[in-house]
C-alpha positions as CSV (number, residue, x, y, z in Angstrom):
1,X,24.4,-19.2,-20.7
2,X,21.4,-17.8,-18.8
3,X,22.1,-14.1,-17.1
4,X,21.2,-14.0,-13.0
5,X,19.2,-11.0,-12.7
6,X,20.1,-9.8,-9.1
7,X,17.7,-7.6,-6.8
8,X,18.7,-3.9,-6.7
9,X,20.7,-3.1,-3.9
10,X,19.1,-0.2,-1.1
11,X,22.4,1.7,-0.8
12,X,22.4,3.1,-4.3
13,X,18.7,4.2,-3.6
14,X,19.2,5.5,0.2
15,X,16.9,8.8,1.1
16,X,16.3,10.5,4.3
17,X,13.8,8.8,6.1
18,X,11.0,11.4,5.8
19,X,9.5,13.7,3.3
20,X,7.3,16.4,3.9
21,X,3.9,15.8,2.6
22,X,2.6,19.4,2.6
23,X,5.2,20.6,0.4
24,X,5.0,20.7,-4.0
25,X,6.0,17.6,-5.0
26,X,4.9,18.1,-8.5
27,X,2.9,14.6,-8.6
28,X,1.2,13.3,-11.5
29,X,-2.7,11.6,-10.3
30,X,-5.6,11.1,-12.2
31,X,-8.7,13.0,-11.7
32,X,-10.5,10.5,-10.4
33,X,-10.7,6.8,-10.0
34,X,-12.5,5.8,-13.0
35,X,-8.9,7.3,-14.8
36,X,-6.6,6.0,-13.2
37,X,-5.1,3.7,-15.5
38,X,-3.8,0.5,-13.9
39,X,-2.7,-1.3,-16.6
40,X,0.7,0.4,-16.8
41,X,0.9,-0.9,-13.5
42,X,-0.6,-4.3,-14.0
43,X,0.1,-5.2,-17.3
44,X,-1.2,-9.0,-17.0
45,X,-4.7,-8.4,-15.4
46,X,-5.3,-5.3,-18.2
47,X,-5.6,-6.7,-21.7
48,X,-7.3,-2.9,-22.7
49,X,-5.7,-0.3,-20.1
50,X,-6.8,2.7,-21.8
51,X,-9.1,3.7,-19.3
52,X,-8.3,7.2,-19.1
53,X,-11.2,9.5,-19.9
54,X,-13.5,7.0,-19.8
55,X,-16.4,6.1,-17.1
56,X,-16.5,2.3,-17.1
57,X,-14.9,1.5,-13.6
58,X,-11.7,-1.0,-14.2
59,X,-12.4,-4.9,-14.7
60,X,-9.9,-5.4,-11.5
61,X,-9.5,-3.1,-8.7
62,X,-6.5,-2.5,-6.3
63,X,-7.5,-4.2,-2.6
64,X,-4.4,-3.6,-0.8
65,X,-2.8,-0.6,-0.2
66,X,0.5,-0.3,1.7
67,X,0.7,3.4,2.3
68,X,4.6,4.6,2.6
69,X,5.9,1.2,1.5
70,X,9.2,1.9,2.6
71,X,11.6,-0.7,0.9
72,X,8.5,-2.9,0.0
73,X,8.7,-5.8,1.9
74,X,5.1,-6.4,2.7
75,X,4.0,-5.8,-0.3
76,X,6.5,-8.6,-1.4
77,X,5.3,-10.8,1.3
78,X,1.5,-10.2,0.4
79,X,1.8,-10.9,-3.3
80,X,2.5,-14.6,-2.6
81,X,0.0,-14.7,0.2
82,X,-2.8,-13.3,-2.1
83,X,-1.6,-14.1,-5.6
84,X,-5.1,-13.0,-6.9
85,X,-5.1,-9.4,-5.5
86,X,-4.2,-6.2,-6.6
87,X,-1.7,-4.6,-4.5
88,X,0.0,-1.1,-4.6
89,X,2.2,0.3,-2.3
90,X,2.4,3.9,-2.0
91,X,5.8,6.0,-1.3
92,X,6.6,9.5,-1.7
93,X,10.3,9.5,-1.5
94,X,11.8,9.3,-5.0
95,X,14.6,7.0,-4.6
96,X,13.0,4.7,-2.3
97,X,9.9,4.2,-4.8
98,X,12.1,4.0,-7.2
99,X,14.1,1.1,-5.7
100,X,10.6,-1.0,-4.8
101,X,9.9,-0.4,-9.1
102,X,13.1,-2.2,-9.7
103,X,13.1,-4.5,-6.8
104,X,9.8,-5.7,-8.2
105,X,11.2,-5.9,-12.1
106,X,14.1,-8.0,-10.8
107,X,11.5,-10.5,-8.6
108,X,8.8,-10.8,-12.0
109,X,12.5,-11.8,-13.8
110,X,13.3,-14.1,-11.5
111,X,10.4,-15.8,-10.8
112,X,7.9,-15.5,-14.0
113,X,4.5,-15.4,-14.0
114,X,5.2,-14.1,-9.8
115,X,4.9,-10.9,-8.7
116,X,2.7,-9.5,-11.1
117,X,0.1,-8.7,-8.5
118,X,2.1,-6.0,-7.4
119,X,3.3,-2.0,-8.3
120,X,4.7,0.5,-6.7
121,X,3.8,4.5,-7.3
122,X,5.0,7.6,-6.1
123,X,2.5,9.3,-4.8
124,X,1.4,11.7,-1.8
125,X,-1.4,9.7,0.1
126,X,-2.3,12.7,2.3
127,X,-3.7,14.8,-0.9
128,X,-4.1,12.4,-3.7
129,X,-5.9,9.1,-1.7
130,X,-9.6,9.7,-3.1
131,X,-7.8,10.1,-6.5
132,X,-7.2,6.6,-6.8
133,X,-9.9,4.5,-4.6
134,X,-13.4,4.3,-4.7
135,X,-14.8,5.3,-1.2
136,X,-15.5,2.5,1.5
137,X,-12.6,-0.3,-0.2
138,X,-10.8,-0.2,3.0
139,X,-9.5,-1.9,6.3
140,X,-6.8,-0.4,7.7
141,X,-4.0,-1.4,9.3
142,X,-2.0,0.7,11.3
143,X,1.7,0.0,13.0
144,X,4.3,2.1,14.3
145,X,7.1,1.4,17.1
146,X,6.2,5.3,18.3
147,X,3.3,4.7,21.0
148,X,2.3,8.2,21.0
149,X,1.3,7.8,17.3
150,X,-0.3,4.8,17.7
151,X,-2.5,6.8,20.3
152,X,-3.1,9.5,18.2
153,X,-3.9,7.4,14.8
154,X,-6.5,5.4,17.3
155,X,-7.5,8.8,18.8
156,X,-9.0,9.8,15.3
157,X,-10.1,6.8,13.9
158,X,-12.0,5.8,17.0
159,X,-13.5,9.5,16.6
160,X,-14.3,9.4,12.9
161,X,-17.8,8.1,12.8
162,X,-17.6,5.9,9.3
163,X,-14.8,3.7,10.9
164,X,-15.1,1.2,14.0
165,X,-11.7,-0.5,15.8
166,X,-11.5,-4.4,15.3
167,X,-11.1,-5.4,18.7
168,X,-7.5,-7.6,19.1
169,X,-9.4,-11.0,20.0
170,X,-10.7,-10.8,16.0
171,X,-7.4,-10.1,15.0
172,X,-5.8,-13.6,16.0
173,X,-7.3,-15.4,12.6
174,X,-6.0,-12.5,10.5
175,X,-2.9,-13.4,8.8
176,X,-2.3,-9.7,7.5
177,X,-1.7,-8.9,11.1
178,X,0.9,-11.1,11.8
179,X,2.9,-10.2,9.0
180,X,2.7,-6.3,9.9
181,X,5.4,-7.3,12.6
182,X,8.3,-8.5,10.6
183,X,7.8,-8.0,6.9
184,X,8.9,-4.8,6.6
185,X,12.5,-3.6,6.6
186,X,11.7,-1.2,9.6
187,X,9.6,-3.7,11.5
188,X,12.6,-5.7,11.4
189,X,15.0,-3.1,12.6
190,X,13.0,-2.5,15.1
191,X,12.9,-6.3,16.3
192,X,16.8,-6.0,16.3
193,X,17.0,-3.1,18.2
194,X,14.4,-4.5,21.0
195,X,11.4,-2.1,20.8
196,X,7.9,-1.9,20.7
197,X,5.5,-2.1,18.6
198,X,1.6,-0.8,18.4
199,X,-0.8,-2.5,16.2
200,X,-4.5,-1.3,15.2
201,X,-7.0,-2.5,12.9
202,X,-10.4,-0.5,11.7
203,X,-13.3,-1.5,9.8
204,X,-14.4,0.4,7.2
205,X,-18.4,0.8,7.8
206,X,-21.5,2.0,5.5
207,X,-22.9,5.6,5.5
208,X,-25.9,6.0,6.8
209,X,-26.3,8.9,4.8
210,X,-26.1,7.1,1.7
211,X,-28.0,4.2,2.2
212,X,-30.9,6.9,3.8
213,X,-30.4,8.2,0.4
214,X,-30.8,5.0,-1.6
């Protein structure tokens, strides 16, 4: 007789819906990139994970990052899309990290060799980011149902000078984009309940500095 393995279920895993990132979490990161060891993370893409100490820069890298993954439904819906990839989701809120860990255990169970292109970790993206990327990786994606963050979040990244806004005819061929609106459980509540929602993309683009320097 073969055992179902069922998906964990939220309400034994239920938070409050913020955390305060300035306050001691007493979070584990490595010092750098180069440490970070993935392979506890992605055990099939690491045959050798001890990377720790060491500066030979991982064989695979992370390419999505879903910062405060909530529940983890994108990152569920992204590890079909891009089977290939590497991608993390980020939470800070114990329970609800912890639930995504075991949400993603049950899904690898249930559909082997799926799913293995994705982890969850508890960590504080407002201090700890740099710890784990190497500079320049990213494209950001930005949605919120709260238009007066959406202004502000375009506000800064319009103003930072390494980052440029993808302008919304690009973003049509994009199938991240589309998937911003519904795959997430508070995208969907949000559908429900009738409201808005405020999409922006930015483009990650080269130092000058640097490459004045190279």
């Amino acid at each position: 007789m073969t055992a179902v393995v069922a998906l964990p279920q939220k309400k034994y895993y239920r938070q409050r819906a913020h955390s305060n990132p300035i306050a001691d979490h007493c979070i584990e990161y490595p010092r750098t990139p180069r440490c970070m060891d993935w392979g506890q993370l992605y055990d099939a893409y690491f045959h050798d994970p001890k990377n720790e100490g060491t500066n030979s820069p991982p064989s695979k890298q992370v390419e999505f990052a879903d910062i405060g993954c909530g529940y983890g439904g994108l990152l569920v819906t992204l590890s079909t899309m891009f089977p290939d990839k590497l991608i993390l989701g980020m939470e800070i809120r114990v329970k609800v990290s912890d639930y995504v860990t075991d949400r993603i255990a049950a899904l690898r169970l249930q559909h082997p060799g799926q799913y293995r292109n994705i982890a969850c970790l508890r960590s504080n993206a407002m201090k700890y980011l740099p710890n784990y990327f190497q500079k320049g990786q990213a494209i950001v994606y930005t949605m919120t149902d709260v238009k007066d963050l959406h202004e502000w979040m375009v506000q800064h990244f319009v103003e930072h000078p390494l980052f440029e806004r993808i302008p919304e005819d690009q973003l049509t061929s994009d199938p991240i984009v589309a998937k911003l609106y519904e795959s997430t459980e508070e995208g969907q509540k949000v559908t429900r309940n009738k409201g808005n929602k405020f999409p922006a993309v930015f483009r990650r683009i080269p130092d000058p500095f640097v490459e004045n320097r190279s």
